[in-house]
Jmol script that loads the backbone (N, CA, C; Angstrom):
load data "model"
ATOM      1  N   UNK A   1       0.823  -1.197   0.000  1.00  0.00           N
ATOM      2  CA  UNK A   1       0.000   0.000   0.000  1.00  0.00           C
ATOM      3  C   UNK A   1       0.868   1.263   0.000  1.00  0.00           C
ATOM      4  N   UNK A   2       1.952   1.309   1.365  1.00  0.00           N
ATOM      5  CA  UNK A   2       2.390   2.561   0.592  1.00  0.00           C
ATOM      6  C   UNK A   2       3.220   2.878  -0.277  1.00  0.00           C
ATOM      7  N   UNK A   3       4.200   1.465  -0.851  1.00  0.00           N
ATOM      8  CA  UNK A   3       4.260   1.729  -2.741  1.00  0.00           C
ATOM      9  C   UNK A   3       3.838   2.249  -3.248  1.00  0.00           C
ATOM     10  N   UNK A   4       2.423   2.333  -3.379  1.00  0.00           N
ATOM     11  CA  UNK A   4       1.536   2.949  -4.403  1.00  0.00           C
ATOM     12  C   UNK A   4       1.515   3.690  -4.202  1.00  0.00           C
ATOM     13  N   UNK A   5       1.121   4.310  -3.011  1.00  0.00           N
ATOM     14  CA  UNK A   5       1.103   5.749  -2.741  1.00  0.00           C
ATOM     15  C   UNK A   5       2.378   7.094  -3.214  1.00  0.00           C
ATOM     16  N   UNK A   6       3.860   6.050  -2.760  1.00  0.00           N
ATOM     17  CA  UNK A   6       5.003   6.739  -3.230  1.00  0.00           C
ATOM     18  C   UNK A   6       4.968   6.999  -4.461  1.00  0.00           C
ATOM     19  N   UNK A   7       4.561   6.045  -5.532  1.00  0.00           N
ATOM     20  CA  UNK A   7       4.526   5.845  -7.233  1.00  0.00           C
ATOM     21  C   UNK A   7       3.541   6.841  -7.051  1.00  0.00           C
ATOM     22  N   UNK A   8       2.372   7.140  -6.629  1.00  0.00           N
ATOM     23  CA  UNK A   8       1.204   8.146  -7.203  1.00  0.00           C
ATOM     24  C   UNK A   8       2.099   9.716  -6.851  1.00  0.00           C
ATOM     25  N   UNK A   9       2.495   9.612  -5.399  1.00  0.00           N
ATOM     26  CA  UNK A   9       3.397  11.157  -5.142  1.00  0.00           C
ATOM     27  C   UNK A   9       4.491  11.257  -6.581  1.00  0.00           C
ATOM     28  N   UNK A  10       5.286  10.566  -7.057  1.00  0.00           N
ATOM     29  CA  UNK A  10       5.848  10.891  -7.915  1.00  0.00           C
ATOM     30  C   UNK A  10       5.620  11.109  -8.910  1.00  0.00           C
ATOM     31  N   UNK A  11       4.499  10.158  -9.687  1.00  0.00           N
ATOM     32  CA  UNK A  11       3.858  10.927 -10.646  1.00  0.00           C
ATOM     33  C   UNK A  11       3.218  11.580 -10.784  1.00  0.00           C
ATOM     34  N   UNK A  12       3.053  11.959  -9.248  1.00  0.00           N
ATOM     35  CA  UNK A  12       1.894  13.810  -9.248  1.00  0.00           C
ATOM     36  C   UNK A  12       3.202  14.401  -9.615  1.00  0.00           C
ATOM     37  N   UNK A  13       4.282  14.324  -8.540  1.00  0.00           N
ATOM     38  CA  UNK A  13       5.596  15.752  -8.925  1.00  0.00           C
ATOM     39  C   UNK A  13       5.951  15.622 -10.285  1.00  0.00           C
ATOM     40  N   UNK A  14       6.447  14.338 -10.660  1.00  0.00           N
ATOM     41  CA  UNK A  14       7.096  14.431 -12.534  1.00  0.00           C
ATOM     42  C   UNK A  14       5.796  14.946 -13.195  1.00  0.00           C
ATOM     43  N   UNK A  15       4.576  15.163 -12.662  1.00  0.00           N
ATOM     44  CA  UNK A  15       3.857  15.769 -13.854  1.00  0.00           C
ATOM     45  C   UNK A  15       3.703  17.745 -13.428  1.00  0.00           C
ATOM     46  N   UNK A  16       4.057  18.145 -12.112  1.00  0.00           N
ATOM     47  CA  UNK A  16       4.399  19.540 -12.101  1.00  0.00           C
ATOM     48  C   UNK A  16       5.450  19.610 -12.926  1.00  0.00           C
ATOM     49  N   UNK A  17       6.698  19.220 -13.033  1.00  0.00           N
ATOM     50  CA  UNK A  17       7.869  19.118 -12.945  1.00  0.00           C
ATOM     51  C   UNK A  17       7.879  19.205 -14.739  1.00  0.00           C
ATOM     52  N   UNK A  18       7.058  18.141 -15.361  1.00  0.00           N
ATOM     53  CA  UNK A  18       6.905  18.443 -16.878  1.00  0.00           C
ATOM     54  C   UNK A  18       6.410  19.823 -17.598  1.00  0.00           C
ATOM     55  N   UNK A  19       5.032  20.275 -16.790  1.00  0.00           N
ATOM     56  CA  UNK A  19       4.431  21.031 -17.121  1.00  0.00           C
ATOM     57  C   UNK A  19       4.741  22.420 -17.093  1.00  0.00           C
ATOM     58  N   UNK A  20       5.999  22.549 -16.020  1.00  0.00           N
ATOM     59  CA  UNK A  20       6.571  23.777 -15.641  1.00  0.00           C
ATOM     60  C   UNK A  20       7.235  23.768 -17.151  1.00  0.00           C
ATOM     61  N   UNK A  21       8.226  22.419 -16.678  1.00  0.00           N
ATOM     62  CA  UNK A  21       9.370  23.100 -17.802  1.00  0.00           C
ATOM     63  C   UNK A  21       8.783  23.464 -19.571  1.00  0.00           C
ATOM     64  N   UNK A  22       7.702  22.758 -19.856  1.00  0.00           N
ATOM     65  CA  UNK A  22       7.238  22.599 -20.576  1.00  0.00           C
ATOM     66  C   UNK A  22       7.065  24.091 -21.503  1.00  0.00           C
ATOM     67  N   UNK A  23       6.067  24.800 -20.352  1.00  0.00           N
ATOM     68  CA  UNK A  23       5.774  26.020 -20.059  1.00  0.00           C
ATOM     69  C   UNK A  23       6.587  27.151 -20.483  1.00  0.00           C
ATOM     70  N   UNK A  24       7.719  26.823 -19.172  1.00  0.00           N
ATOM     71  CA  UNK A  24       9.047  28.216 -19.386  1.00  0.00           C
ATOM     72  C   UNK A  24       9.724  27.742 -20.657  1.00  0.00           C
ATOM     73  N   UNK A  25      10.219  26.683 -21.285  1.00  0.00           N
ATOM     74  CA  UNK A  25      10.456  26.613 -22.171  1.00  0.00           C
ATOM     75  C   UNK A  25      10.058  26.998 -23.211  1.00  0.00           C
ATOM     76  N   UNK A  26       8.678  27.189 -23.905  1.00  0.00           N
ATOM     77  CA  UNK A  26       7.848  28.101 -24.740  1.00  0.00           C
ATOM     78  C   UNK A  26       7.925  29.558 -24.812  1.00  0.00           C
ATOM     79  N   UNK A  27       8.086  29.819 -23.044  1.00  0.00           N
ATOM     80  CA  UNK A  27       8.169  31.152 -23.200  1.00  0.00           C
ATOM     81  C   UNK A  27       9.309  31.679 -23.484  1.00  0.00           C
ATOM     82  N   UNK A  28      10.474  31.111 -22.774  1.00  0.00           N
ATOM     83  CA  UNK A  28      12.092  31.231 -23.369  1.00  0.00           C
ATOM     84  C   UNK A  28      11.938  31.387 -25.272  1.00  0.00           C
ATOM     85  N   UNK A  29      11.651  31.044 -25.521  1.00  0.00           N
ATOM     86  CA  UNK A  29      11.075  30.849 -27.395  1.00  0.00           C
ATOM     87  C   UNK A  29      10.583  31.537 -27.661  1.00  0.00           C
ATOM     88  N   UNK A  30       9.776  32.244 -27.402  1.00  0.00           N
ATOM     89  CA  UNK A  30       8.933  33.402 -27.722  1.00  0.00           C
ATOM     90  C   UNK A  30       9.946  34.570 -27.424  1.00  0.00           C
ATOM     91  N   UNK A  31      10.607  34.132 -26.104  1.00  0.00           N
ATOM     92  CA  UNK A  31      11.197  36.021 -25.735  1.00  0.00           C
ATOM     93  C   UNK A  31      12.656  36.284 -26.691  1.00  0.00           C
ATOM     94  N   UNK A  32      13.396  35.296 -26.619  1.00  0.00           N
ATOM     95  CA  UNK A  32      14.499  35.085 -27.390  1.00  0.00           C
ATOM     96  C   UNK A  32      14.269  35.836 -28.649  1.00  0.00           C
ATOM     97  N   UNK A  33      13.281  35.304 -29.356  1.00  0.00           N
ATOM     98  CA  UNK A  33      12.585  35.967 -30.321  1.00  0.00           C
ATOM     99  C   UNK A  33      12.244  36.745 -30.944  1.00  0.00           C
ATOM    100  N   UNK A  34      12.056  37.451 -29.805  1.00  0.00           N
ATOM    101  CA  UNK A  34      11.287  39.078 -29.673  1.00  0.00           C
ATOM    102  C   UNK A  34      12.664  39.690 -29.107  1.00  0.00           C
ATOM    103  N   UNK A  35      13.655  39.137 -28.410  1.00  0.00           N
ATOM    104  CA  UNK A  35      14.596  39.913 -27.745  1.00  0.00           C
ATOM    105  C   UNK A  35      15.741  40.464 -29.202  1.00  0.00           C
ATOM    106  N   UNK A  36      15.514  39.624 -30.235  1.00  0.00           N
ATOM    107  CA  UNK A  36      16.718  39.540 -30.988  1.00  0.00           C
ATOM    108  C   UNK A  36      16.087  40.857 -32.020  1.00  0.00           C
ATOM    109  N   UNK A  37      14.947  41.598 -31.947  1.00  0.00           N
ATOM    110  CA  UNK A  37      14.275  42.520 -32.777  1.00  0.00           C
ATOM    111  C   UNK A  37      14.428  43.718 -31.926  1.00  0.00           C
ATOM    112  N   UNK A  38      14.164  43.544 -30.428  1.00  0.00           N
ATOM    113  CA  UNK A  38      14.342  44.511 -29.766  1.00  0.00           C
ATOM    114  C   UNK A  38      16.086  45.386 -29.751  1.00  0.00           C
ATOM    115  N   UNK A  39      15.590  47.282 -29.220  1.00  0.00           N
ATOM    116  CA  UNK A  39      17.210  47.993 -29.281  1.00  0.00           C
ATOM    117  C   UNK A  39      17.542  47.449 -27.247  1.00  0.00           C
ATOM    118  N   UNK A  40      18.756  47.889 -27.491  1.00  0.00           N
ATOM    119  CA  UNK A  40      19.523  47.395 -26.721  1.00  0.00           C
ATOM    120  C   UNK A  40      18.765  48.256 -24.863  1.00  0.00           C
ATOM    121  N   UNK A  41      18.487  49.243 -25.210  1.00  0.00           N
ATOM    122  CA  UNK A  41      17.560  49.772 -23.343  1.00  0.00           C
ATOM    123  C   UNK A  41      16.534  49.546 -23.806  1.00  0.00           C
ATOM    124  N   UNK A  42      15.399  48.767 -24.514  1.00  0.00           N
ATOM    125  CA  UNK A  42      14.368  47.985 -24.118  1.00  0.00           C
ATOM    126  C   UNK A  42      14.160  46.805 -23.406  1.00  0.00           C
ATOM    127  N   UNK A  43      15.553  45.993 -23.759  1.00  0.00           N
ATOM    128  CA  UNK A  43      15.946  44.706 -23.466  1.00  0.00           C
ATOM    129  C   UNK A  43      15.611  44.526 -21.710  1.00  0.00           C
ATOM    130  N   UNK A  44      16.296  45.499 -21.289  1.00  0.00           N
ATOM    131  CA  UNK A  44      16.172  45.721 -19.660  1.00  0.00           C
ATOM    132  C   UNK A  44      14.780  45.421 -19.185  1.00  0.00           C
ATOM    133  N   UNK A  45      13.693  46.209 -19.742  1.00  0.00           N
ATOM    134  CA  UNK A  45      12.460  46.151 -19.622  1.00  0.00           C
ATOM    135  C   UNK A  45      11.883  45.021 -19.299  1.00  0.00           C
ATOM    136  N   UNK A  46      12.199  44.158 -21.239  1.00  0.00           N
ATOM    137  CA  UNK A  46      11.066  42.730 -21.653  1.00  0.00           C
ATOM    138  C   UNK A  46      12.113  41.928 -20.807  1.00  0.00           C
ATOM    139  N   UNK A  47      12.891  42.028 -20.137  1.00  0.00           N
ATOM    140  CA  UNK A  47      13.802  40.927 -19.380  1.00  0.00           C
ATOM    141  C   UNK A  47      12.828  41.058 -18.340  1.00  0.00           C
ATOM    142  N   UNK A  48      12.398  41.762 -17.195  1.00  0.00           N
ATOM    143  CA  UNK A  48      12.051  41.976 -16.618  1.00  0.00           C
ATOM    144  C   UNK A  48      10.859  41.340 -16.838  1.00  0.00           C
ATOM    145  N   UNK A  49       9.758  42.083 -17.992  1.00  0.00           N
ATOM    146  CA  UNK A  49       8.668  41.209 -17.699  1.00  0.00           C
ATOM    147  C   UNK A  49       8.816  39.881 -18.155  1.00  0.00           C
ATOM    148  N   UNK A  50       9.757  39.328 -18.503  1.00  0.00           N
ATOM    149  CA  UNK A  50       9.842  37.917 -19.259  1.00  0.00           C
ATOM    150  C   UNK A  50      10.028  37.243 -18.303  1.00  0.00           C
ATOM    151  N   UNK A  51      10.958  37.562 -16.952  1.00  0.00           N
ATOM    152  CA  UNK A  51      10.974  36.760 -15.490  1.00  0.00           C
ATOM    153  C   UNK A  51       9.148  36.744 -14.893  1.00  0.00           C
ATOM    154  N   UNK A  52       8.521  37.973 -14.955  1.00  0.00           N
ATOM    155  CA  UNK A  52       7.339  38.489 -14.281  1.00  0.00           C
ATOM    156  C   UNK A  52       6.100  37.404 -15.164  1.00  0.00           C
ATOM    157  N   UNK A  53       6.532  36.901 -16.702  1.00  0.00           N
ATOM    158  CA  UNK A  53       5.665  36.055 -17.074  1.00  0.00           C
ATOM    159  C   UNK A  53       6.078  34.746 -16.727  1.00  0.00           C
ATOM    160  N   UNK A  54       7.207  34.189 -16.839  1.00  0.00           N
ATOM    161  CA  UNK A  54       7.673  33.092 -16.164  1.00  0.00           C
ATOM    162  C   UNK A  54       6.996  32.534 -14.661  1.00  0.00           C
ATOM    163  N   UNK A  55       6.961  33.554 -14.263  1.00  0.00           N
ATOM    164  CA  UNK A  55       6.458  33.446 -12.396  1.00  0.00           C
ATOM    165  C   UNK A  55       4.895  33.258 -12.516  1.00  0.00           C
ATOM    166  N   UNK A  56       4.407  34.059 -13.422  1.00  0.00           N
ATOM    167  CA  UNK A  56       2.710  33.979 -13.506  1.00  0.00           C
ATOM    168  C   UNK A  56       2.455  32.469 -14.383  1.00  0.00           C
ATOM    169  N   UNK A  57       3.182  31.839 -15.198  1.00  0.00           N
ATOM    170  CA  UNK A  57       2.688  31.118 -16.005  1.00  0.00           C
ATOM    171  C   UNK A  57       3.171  29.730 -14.994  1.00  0.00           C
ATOM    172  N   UNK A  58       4.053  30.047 -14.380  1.00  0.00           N
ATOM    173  CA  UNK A  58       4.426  28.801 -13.021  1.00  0.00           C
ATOM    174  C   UNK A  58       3.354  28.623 -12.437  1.00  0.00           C
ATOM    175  N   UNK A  59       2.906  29.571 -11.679  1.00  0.00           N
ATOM    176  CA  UNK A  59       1.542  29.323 -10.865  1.00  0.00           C
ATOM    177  C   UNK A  59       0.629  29.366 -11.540  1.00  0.00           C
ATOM    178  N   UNK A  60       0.079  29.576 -12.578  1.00  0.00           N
ATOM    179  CA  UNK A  60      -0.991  29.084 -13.396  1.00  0.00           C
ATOM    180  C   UNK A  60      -0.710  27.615 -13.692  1.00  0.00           C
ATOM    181  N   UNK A  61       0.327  27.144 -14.253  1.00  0.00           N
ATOM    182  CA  UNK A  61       0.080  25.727 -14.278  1.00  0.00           C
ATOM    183  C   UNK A  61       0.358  24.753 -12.837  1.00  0.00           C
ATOM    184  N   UNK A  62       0.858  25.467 -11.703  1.00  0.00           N
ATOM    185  CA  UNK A  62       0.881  24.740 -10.368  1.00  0.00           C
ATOM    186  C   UNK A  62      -0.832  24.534 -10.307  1.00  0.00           C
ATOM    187  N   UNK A  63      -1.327  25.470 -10.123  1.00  0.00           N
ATOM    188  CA  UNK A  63      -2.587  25.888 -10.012  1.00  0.00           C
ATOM    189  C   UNK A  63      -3.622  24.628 -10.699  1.00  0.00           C
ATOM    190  N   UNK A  64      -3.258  24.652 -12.018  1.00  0.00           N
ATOM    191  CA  UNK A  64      -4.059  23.860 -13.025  1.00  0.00           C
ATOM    192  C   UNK A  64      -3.720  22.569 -12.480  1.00  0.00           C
ATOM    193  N   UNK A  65      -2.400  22.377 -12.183  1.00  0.00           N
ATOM    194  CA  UNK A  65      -2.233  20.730 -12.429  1.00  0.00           C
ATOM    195  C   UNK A  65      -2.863  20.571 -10.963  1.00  0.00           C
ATOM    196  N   UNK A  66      -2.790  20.945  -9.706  1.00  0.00           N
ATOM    197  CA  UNK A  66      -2.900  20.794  -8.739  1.00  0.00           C
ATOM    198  C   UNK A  66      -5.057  20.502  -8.389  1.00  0.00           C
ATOM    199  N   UNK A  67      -5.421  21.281  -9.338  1.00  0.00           N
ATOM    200  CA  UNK A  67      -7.058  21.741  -9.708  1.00  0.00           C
ATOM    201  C   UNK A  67      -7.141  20.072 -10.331  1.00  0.00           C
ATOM    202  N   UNK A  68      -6.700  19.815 -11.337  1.00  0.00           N
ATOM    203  CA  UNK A  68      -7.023  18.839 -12.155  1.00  0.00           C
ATOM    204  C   UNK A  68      -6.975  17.328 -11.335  1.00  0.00           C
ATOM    205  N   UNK A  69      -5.650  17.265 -10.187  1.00  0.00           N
ATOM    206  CA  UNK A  69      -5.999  16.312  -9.627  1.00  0.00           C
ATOM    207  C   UNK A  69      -6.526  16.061  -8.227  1.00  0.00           C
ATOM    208  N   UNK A  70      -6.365  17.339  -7.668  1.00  0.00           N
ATOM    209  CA  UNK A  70      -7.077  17.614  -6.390  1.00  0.00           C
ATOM    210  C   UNK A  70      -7.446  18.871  -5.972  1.00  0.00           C
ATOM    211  N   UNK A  71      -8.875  18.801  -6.028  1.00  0.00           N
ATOM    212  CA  UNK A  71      -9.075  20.986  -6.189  1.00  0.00           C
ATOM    213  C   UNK A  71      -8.955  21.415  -4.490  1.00  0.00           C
ATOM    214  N   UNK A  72      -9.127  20.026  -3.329  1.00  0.00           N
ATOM    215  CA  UNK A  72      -9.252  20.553  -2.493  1.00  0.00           C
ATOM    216  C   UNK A  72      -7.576  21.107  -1.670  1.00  0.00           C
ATOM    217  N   UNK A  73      -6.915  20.731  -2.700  1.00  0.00           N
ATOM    218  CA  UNK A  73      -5.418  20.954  -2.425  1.00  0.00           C
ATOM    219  C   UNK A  73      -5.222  21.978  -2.378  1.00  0.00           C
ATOM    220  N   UNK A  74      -5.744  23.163  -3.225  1.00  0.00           N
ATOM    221  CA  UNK A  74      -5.309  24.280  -3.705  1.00  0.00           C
ATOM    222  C   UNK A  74      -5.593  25.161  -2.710  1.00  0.00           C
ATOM    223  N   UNK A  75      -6.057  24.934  -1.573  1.00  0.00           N
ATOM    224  CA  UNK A  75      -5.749  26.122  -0.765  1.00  0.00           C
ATOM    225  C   UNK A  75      -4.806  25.899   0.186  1.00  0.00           C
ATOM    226  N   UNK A  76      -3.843  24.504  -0.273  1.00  0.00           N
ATOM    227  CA  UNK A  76      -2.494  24.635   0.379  1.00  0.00           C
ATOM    228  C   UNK A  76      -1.541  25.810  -0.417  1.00  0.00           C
ATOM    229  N   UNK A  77      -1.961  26.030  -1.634  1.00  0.00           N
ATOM    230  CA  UNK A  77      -1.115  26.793  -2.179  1.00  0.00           C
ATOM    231  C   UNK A  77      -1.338  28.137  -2.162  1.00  0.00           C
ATOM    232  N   UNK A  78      -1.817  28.429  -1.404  1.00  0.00           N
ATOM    233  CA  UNK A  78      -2.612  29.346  -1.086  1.00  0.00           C
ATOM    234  C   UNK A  78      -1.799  30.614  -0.530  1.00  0.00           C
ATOM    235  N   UNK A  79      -0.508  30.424  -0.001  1.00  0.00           N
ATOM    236  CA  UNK A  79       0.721  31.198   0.520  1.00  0.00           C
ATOM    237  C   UNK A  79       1.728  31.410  -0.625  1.00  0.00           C
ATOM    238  N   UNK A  80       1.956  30.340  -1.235  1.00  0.00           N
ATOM    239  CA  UNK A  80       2.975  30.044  -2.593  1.00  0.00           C
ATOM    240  C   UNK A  80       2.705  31.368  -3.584  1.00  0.00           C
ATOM    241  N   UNK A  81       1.025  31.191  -3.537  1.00  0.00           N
ATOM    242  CA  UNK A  81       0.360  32.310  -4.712  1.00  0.00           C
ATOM    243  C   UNK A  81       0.488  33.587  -4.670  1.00  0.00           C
ATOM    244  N   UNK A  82       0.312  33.973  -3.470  1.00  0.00           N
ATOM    245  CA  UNK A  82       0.448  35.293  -2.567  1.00  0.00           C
ATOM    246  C   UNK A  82       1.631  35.774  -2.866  1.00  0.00           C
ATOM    247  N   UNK A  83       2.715  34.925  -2.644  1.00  0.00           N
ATOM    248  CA  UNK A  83       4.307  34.777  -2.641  1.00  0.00           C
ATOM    249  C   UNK A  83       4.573  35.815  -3.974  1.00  0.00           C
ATOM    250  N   UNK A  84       4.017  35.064  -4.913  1.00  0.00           N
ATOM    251  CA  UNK A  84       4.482  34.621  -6.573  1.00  0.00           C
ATOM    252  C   UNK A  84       3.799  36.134  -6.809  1.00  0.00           C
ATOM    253  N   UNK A  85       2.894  36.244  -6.584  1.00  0.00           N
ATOM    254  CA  UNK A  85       1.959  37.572  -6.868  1.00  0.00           C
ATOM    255  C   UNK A  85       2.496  39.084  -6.707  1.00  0.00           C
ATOM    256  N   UNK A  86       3.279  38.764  -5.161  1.00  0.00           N
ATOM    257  CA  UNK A  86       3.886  40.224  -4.566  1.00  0.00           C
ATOM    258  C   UNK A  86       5.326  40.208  -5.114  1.00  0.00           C
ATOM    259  N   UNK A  87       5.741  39.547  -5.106  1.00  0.00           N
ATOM    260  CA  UNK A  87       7.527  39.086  -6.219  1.00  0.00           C
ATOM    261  C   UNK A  87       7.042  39.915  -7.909  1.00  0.00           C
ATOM    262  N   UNK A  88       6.103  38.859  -8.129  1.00  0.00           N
ATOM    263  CA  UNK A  88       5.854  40.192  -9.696  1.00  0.00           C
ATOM    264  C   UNK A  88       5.499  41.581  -9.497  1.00  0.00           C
ATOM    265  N   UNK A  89       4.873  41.689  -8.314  1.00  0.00           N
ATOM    266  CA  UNK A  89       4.546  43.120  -8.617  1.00  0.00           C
ATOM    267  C   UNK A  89       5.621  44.160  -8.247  1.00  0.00           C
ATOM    268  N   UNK A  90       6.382  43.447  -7.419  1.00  0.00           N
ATOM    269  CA  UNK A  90       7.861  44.097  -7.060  1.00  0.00           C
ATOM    270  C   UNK A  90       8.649  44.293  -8.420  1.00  0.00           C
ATOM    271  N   UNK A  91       8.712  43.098  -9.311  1.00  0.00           N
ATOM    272  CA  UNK A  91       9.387  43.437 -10.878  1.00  0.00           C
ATOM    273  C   UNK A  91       9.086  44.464 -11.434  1.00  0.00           C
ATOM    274  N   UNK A  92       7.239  44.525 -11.271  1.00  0.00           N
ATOM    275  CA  UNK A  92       6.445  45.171 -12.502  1.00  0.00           C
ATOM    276  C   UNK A  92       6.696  46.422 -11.933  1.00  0.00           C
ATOM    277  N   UNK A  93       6.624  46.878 -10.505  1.00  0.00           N
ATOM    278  CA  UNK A  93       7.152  48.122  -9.872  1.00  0.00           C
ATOM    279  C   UNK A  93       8.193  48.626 -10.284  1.00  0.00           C
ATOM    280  N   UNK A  94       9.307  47.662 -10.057  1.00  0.00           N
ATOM    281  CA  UNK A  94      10.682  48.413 -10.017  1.00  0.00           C
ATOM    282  C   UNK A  94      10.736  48.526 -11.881  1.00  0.00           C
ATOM    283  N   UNK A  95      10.083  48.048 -12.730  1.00  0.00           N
ATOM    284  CA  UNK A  95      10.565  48.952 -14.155  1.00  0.00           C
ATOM    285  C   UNK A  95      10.113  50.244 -14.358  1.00  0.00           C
ATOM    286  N   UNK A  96       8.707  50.274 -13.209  1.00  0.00           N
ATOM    287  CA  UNK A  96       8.296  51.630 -13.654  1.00  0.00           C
ATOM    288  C   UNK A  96       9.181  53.030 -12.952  1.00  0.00           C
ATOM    289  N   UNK A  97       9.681  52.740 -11.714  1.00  0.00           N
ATOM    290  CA  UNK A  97      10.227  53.884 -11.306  1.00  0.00           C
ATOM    291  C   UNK A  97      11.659  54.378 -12.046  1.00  0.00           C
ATOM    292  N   UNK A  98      11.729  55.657 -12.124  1.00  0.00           N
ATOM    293  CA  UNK A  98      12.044  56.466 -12.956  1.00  0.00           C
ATOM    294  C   UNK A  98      13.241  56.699 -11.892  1.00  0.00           C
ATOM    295  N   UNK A  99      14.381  56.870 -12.479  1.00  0.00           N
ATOM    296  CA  UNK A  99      15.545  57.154 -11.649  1.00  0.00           C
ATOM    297  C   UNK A  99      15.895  58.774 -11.652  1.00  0.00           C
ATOM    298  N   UNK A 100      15.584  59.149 -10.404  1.00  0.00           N
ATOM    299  CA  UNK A 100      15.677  61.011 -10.156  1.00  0.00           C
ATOM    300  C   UNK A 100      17.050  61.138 -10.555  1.00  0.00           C
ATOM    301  N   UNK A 101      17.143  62.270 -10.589  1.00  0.00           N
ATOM    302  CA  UNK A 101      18.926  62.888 -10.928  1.00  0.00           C
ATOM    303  C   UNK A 101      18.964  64.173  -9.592  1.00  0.00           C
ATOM    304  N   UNK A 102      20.074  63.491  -9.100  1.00  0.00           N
ATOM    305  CA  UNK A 102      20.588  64.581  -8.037  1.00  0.00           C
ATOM    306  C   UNK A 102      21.147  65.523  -8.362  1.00  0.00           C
ATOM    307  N   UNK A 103      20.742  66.531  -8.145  1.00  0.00           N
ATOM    308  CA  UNK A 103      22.069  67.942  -8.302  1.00  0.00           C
ATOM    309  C   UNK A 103      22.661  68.314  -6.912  1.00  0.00           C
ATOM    310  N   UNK A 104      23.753  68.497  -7.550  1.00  0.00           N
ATOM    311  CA  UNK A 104      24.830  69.152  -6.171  1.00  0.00           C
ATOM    312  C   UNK A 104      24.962  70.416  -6.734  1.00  0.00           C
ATOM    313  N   UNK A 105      24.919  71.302  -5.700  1.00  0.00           N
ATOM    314  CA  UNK A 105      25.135  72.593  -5.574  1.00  0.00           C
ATOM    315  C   UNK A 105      26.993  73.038  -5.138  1.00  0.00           C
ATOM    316  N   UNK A 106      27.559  73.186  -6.457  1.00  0.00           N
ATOM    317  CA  UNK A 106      28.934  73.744  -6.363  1.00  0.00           C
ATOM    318  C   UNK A 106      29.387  74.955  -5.200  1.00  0.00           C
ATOM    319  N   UNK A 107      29.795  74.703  -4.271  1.00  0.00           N
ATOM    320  CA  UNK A 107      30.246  76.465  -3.613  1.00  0.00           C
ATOM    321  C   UNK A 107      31.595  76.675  -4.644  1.00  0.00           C
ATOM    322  N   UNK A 108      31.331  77.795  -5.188  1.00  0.00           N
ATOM    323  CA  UNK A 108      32.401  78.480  -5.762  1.00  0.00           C
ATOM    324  C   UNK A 108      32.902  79.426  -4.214  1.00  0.00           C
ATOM    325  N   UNK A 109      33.881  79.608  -4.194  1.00  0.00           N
ATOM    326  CA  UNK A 109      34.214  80.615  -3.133  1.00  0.00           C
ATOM    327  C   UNK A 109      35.669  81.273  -2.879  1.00  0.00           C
TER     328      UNK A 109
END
end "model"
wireframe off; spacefill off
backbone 0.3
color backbone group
């Protein structure tokens, strides 16, 4: 009995474990893509959101696979999501702020 159980835990994880890479791998393909058209200070940007889609498309398929074989699971993940959520918005934040320029005031004297 708990054979089976170990064999079912593993082929729950090898099937996160597929679906992730599956995932970021597509998107790696797409950005590469788009990165090789883009000028050189945009790059900074779509890097940025290209980590910020990576992170959202992780927990969308944690989410899915986790839904598909046990929905009552998903409010273990329930901290993970939160996690994943405030991490992007920290990305999506920090491209927007605008870097001030200090002036110093010379004493000539």
């Amino acid at each position: 009995m708990m054979h089976i159980q170990i064999m079912q835990y593993a082929d729950f994880s090898l099937t996160y474990v597929w679906h992730i890479i599956t995932a970021e791998n597509l998107v790696f393909g797409i950005v590469l893509i788009i990165l090789s058209f883009q000028s050189e200070k945009s790059k900074i940007r779509f890097a940025a959101w290209m980590i910020v889609s990576l992170l959202l498309i992780r927990l969308m398929v944690i989410l899915s696979v986790t839904a598909f074989y046990d929905v009552s699971a998903l409010t273990n993940t329930l901290i993970d999501s939160i996690a994943i959520l405030i991490y992007a918005a920290f990305i999506i934040l920090g491209t927007r702020i605008k870097k001030t320029r200090v002036r110093r005031r010379v004493r000539r004297g």
